[in-house]
C-alpha positions in Angstrom: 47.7 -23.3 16.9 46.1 -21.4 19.5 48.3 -19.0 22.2 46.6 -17.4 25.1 48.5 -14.9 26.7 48.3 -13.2 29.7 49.9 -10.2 30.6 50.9 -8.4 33.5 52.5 -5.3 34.4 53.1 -4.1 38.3 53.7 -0.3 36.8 52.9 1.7 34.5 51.2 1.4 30.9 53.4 -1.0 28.7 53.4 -1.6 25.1 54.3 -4.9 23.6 54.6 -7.3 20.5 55.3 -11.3 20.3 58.1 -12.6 18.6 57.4 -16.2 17.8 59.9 -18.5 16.5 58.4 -21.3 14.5 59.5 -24.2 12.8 57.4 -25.0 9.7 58.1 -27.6 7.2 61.9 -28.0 8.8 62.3 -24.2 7.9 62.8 -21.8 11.2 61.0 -18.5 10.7 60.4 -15.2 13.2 56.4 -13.3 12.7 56.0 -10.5 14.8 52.4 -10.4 16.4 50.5 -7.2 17.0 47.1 -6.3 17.0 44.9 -6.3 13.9 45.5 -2.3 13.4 49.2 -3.2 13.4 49.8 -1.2 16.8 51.0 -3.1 19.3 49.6 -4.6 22.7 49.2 -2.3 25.6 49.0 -3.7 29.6 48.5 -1.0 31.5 48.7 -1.4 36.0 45.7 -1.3 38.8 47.0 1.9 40.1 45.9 3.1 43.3 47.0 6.5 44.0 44.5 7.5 40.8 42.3 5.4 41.9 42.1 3.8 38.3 41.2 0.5 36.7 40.5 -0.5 33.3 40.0 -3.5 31.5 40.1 -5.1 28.0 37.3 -5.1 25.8 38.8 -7.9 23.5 35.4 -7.6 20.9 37.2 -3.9 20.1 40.7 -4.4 21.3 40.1 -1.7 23.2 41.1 -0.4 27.4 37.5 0.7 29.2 38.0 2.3 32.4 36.1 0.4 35.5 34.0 2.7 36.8 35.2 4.4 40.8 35.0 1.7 43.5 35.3 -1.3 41.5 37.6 -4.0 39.9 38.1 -5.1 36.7 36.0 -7.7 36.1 36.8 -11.3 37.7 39.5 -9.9 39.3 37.5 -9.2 42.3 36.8 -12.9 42.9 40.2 -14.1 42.3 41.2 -11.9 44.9 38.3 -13.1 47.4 37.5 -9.7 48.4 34.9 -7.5 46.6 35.3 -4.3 45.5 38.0 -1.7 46.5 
């Protein structure tokens, strides 16, 4: 099975695991997703009083920063208005 997930903060940098609850076999079980390293997730906010962006690099699980004047990429065409 196959989750895509999409997260979100409106402040701040957050860190963050899953806790799925499966049933396998007719036996419940909890597993505790993090990344590969064993660290957990990080979202982190578009913040505008440093004038900040980044965006994942998923290839090496990794935050870039968007360079000055820009938006993380497809964001700007969801939000139908270029750069900031």
């Amino acid at each position: 099975m196959v989750l895509l997930v999409h997260a979100f903060t409106a402040k701040r940098c957050c860190q963050w695991e899953l806790i799925l609850t499966a049933t396998v076999d007719g036996v419940e079980s909890q597993y505790t997703i993090r990344r590969s390293s064993g660290a957990p997730f990080e979202t982190t906010a578009l913040t505008r009083s440093y004038k900040q962006a980044f965006e994942i690099d998923f290839f090496n699980a990794v935050f870039k920063n968007v360079p000055p004047g820009r938006l993380p990429t497809g964001l700007e065409a969801d939000l139908g208005r270029g750069t900031s």
